[in-house]
C-alpha positions in Angstrom: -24.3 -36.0 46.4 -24.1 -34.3 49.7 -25.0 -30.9 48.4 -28.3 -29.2 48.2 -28.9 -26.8 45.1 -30.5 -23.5 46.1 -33.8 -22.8 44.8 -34.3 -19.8 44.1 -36.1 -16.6 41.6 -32.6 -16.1 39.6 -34.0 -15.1 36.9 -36.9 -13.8 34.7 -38.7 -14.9 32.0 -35.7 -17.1 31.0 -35.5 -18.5 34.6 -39.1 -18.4 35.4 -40.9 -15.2 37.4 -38.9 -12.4 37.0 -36.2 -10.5 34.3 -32.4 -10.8 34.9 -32.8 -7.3 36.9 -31.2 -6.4 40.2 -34.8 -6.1 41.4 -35.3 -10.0 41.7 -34.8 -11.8 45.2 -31.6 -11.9 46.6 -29.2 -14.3 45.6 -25.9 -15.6 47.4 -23.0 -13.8 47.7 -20.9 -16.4 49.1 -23.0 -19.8 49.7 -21.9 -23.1 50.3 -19.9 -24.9 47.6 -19.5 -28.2 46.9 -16.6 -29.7 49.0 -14.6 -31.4 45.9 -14.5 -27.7 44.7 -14.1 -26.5 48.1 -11.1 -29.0 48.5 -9.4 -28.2 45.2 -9.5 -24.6 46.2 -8.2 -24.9 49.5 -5.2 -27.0 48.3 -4.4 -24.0 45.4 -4.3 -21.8 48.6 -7.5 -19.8 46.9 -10.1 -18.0 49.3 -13.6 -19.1 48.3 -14.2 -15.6 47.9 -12.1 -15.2 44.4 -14.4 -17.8 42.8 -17.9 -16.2 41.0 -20.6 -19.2 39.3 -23.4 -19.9 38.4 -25.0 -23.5 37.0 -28.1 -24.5 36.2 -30.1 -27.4 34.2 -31.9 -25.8 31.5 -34.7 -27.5 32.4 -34.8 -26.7 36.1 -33.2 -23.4 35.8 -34.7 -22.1 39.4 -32.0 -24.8 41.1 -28.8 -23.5 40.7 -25.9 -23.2 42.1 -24.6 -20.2 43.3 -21.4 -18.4 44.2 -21.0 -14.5 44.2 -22.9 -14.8 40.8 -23.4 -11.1 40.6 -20.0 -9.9 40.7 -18.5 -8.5 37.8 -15.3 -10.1 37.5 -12.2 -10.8 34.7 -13.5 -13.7 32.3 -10.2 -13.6 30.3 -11.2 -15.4 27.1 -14.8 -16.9 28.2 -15.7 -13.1 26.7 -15.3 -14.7 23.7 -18.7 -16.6 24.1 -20.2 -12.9 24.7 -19.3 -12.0 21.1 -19.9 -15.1 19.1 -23.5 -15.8 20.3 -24.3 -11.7 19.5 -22.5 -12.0 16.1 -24.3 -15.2 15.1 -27.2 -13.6 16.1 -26.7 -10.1 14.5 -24.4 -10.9 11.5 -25.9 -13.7 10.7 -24.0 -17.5 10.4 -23.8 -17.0 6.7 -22.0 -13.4 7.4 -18.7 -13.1 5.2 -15.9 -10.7 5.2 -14.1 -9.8 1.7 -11.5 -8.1 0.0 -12.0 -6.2 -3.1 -9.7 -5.0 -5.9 -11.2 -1.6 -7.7 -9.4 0.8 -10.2 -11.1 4.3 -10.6 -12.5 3.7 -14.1 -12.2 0.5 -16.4 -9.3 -1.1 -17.9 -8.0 0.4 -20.9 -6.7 -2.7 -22.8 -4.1 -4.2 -20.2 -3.7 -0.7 -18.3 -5.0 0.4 -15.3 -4.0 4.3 -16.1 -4.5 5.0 -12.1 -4.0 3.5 -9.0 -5.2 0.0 -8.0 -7.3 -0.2 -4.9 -6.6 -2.8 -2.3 -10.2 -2.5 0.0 -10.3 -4.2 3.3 -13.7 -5.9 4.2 -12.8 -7.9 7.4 -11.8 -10.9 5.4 -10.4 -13.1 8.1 -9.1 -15.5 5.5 -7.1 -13.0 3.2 -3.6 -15.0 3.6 -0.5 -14.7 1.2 -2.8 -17.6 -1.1 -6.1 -15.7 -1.2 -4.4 -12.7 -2.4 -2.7 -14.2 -4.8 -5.7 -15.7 -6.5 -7.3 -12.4 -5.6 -4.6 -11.0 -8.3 -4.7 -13.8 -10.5 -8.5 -13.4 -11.2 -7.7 -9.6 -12.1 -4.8 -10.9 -14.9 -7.4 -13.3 -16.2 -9.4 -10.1 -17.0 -6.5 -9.1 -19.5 -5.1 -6.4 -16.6 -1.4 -6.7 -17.0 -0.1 -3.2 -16.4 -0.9 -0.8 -12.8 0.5 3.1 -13.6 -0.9 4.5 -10.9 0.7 2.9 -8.0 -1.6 0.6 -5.1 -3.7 2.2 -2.3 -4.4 0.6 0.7 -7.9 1.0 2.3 -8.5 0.2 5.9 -11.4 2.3 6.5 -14.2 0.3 7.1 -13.1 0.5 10.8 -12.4 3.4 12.8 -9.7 4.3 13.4 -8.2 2.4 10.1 -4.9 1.6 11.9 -6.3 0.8 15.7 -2.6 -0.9 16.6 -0.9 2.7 16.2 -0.3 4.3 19.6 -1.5 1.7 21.6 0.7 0.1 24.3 1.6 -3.8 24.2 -0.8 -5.9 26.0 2.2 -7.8 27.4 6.0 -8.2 26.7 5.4 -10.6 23.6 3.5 -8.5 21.6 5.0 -10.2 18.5 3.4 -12.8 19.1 -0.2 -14.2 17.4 -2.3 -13.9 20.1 -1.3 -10.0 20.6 -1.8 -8.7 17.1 -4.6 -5.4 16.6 -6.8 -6.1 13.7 -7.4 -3.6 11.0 -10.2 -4.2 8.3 -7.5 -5.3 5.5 -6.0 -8.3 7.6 -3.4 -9.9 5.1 -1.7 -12.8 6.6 -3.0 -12.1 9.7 -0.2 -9.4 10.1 2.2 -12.3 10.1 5.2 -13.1 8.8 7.2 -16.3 9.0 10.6 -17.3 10.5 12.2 -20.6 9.7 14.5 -21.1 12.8 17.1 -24.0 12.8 19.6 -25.1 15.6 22.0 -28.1 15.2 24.8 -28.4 18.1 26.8 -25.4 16.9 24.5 -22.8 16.0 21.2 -21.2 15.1 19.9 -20.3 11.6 17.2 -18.0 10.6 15.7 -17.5 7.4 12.5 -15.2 6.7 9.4 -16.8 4.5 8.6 -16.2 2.4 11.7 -15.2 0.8 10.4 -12.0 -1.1 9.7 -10.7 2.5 11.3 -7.2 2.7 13.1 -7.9 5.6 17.5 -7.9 6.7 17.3 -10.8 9.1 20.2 -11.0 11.9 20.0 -13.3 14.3 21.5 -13.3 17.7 20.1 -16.0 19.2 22.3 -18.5 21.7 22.0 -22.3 22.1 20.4 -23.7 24.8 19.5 -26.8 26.0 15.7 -26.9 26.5 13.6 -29.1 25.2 12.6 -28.6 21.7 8.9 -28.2 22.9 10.4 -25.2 25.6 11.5 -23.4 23.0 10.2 -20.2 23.9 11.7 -20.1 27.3 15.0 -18.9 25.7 13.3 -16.2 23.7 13.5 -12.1 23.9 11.3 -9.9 22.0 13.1 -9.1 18.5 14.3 -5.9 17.9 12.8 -4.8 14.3 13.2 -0.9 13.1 11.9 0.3 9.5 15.0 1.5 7.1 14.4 4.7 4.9 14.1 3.9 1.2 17.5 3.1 0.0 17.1 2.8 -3.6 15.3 -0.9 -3.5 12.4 0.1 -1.1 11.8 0.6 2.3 12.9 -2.5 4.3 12.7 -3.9 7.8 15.8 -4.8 10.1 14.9 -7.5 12.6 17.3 -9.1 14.9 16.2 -12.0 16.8 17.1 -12.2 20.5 17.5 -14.6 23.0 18.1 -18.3 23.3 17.1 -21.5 21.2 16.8 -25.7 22.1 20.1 -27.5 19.9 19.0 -29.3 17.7 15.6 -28.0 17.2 13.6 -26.6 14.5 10.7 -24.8 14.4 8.3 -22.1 11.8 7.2 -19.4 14.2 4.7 -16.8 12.6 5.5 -13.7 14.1 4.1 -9.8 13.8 7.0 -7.6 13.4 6.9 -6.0 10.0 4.8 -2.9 8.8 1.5 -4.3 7.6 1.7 -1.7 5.2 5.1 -2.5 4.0 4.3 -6.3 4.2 1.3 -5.4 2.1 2.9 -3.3 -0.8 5.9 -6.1 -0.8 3.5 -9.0 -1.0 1.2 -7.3 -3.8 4.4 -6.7 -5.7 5.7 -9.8 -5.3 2.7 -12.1 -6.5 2.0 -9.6 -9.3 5.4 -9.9 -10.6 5.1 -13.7 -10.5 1.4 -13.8 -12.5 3.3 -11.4 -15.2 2.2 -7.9 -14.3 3.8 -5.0 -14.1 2.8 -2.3 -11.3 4.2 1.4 -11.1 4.2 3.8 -8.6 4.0 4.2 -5.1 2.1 2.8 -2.5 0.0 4.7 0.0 -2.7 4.2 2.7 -6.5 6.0 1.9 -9.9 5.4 1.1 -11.3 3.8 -2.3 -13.9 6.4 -4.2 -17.6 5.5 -4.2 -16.9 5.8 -7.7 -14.4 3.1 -8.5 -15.5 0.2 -10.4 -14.8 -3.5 -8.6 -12.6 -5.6 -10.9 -12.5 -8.4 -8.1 -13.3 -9.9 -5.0 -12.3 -12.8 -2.1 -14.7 -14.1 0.3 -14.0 -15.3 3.8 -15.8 -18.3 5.1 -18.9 -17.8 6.7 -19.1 -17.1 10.5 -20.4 -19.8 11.3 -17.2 -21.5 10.3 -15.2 -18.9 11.9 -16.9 -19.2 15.3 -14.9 -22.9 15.5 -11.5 -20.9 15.8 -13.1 -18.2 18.1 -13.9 -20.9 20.4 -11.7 -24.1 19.9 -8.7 -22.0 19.2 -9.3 -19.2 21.2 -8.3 -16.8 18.0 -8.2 -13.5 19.8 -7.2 -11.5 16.5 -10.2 -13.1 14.6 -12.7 -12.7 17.9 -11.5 -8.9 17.8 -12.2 -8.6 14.3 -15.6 -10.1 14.8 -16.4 -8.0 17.2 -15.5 -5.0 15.3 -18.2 -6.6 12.6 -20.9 -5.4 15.0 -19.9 -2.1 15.1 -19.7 -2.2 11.4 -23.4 -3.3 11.2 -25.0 -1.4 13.7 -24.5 2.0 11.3 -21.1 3.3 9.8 -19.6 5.2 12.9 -19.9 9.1 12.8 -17.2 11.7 13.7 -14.7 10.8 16.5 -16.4 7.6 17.3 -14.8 4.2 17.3 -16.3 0.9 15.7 -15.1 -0.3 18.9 -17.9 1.8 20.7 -20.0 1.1 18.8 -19.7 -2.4 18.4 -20.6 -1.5 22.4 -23.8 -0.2 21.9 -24.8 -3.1 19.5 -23.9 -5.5 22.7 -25.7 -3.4 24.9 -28.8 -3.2 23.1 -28.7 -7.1 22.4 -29.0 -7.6 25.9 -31.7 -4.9 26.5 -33.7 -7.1 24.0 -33.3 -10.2 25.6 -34.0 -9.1 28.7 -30.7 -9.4 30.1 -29.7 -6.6 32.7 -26.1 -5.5 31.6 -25.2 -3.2 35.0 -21.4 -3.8 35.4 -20.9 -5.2 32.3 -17.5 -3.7 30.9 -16.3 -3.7 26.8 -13.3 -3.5 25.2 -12.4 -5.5 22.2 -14.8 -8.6 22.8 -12.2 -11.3 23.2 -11.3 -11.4 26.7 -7.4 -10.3 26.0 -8.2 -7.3 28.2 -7.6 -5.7 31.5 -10.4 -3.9 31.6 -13.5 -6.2 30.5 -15.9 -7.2 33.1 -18.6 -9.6 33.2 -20.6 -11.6 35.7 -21.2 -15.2 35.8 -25.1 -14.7 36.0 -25.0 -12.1 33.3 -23.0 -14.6 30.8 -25.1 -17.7 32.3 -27.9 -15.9 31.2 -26.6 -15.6 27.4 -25.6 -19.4 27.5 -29.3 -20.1 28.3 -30.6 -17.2 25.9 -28.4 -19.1 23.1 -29.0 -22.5 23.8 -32.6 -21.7 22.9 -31.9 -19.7 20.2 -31.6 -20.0 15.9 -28.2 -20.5 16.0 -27.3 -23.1 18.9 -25.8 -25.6 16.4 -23.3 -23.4 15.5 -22.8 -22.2 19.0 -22.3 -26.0 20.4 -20.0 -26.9 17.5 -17.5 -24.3 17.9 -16.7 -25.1 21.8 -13.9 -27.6 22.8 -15.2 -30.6 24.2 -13.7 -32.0 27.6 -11.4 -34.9 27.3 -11.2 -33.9 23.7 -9.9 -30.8 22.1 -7.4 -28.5 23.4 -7.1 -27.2 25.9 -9.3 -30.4 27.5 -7.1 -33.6 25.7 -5.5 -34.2 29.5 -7.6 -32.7 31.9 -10.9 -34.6 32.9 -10.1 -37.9 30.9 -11.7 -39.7 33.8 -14.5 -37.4 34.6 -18.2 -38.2 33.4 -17.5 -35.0 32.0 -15.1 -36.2 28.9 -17.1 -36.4 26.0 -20.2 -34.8 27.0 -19.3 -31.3 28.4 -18.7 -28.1 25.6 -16.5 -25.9 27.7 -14.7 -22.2 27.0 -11.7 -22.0 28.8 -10.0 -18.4 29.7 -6.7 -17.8 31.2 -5.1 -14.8 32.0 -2.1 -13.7 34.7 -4.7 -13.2 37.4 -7.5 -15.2 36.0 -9.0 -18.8 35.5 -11.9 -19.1 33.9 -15.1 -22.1 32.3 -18.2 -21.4 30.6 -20.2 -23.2 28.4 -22.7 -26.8 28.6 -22.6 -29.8 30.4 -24.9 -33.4 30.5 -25.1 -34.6 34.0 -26.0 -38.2 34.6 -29.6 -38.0 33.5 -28.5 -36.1 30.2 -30.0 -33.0 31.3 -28.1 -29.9 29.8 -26.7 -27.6 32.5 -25.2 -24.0 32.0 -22.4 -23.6 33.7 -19.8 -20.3 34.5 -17.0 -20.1 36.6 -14.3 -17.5 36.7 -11.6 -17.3 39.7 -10.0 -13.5 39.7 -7.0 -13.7 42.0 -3.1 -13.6 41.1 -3.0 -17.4 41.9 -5.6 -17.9 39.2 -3.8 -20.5 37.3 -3.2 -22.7 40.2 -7.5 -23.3 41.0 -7.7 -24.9 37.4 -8.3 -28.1 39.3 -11.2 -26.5 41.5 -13.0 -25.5 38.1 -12.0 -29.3 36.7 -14.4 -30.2 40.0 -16.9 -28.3 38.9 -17.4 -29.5 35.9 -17.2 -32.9 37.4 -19.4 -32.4 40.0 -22.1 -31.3 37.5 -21.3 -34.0 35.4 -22.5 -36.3 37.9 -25.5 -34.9 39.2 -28.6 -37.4 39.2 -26.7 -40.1 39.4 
């Protein structure tokens, strides 16, 4: 192939002789690379410097190649690898979130005399749907009537509302991707917009239609392709209106510009989760034939209160495919939170978030992984602070791959020439078909991690990440990669 692996001690008991520790023998900081990668980089006008890797067969780990492995650089949403194989380990594949309805004491005929409790349990699968059979198995228990108005309870993470105060990631925080989790997700914190353009204008409508929302839009024609529609758009401006007599409501005008001729459902965060919540309870219980009273309020549910019912999310095992495959970072966030959760109720001022930390931390202690550099923040890679190195996240690929929970692990990554965000990149590579590969993209960062079968079908671990403000344009040096490995032992 024209290029010599470097054999060297890289690693410890997983790689042979010694632990993943600073201690073991030096490694490169900026070796050769292979010149198709070398090539590619060159032509993105990248310095060979802004790449970090590390690859390896698993069954020849002491080969690898090697480029500025030890750095501690931006993986973008490769992170998200970091907190699936710990929560898979930790949590457990089976490991469900709920949502629970309680009342303080029993029913009294078809009354609930005080409020009804609406308990978040990191139920990732709590949609408009879930919690309306949620409510419909509490009518079928003879409920009819709530006097004591709805609580809201968030507390099983701390702080209960971790979106309040802190600044936008970006300027489309009303976006999917950008929304905080909070422990009682409803609708992913998402509301939908019908939007509708024929050649003289746009039309908006809000859905579903009980949303308590005044919808204005303001949005132009343009003439963009359908699929551009986003090109043309502003962030909305939405503002909470005071109680006027039917209930708090949101004002939302949309901004911007929109394809003629185009139509498109875009789920967007921009209402109060807690107004959307109350509204939506309200709504679905009026339709099964209740009748609920009173106001609604954010707190915690009594360890008294009796549960009346309860919805299950699917198991993580089945959540890990839309960490992975869809690159969820709401759902990888509230995951990660999960491990703070189970490593011990968080005391005082401390945040899940911290201590979802600490469970990381001491994962790695017991395998052996050295975690120096290695910065946290909310596990999914949608940061501008998290830090990993190649070697360190090579190290949990291999610790994984030979773990209780691989199968899980292998079937939630994309697969080249495949799934998004592969189905037109490496069609022609040995690669397509037989490479599982986390992708990560951010403004300053380009980013691979996962398996690949070379020519011999030997699996190889492989982690890339380029950190630079041209990121985006050394995609097709990381493509080589993977293609180059692809083809080793031919």
């Amino acid at each position: 192939m024209g290029f010599e692996l470097k054999r060297r001690l890289v690693g410890g008991v997983l790689l042979g002789a010694c632990v993943w520790l600073a201690g073991c023998a030096a490694t490169s900081g900026g070796g050769a690379l292979p010149a198709p990668v070398l090539q590619a980089l060159d032509q993105a006008g990248l310095p060979a410097d802004s790449l970090g890797l590390m690859a390896f067969a698993l069954d020849d780990p002491r080969a690898a190649l090697l480029h500025n492995e030890r750095r501690s650089m931006q993986p973008a949403s490769t992170m998200k690898l970091l907190t699936t194989v710990v929560a898979l380990d930790q949590l457990g594949p089976n490991a469900r979130g709920h949502t629970d309805l309680l009342a303080d004491a029993a029913p009294q005929g078809d009354t609930i005399e005080g409020p009804l409790y609406l308990r978040g349990g990191a139920d990732a699968d709590l949609d408009f749907a879930a919690l309306w059979q949620l409510l419909g198995d509490l009518r079928e228990r003879g409920v009819r009537r709530i006097a004591g108005g709805l609580v809201l309870d968030r507390s099983l993470f701390h702080p209960a509302r971790m979106d309040q105060g802190l600044p936008p990631f970006d300027e489309a925080p009303e976006f999917q991707y950008n929304v905080v989790p909070d422990a009682l997700q409803l609708n992913g914190n998402l509301l939908g917009f019908a939007l509708s353009a024929d050649g003289q204008a746009v039309s908006a409508q809000v859905r579903p239609a009980w949303a308590p929302v005044d919808l204005r839009s303001a949005l132009s024609l343009n003439d963009k392709p359908c699929s551009e529609w986003e090109d043309g758009w502003l962030t909305p401006e939405a503002a909470l209106q005071p109680d006027a007599g039917q209930g708090a409501r949101m004002r939302i005008e949309l901004r911007g510009s929109f394809p003629r001729n185009c139509s498109k459902l875009v789920a967007l965060n921009l209402v109060d989760r807690s107004l959307l919540a109350d509204a939506a309870v309200r709504a679905l219980w009026a339709q099964l034939g209740g009748e609920l009273l009173g106001a609604t309020r954010e707190g915690a549910t009594p360890g008294t209160a009796s549960l009346l019912a309860t919805h299950r999310g699917r198991a993580l095992a089945e959540l890990a495919w839309g960490m992975n495959k869809r690159s969820d970072n709401p759902l990888t966030r509230m995951v990660y939170l999960r491990l703070g959760v189970d490593a011990g109720k968080p005391a005082g001022a401390d945040r899940t978030a911290d201590a979802a930390g600490r469970a990381v931390r001491e994962w790695f202690q017991r395998q052996r992984i050295d975690a120096t550099g290695l910065v946290l923040d909310n596990g999914s890679g949608l940061s501008r602070s998290e830090r990993i190195s190649p070697m360190q996240l090579a190290a949990l690929l291999q610790t994984a791959h030979r773990g209780l929970h691989a199968p899980e692990l292998l079937a939630s990554l994309p697969i080249v020439g495949v799934d998004s965000p592969w189905t037109r990149r490496l069609k022609g590579s040995p690669a397509a078909g037989r490479a599982r590969i986390k992708t990560g993209s951010l403004r300053n960062v380009a980013a691979v991690a996962g398996y690949v079968l070379d020519a011999r079908d030997r699996t190889w671990v492989l982690v890339a990440f380029i950190n630079d403000e041209r990121a985006s344009a050394g995609r097709p040096a990381l493509d080589a990669l993977i293609d180059w490995v692809a083809r080793q032992g031919q």
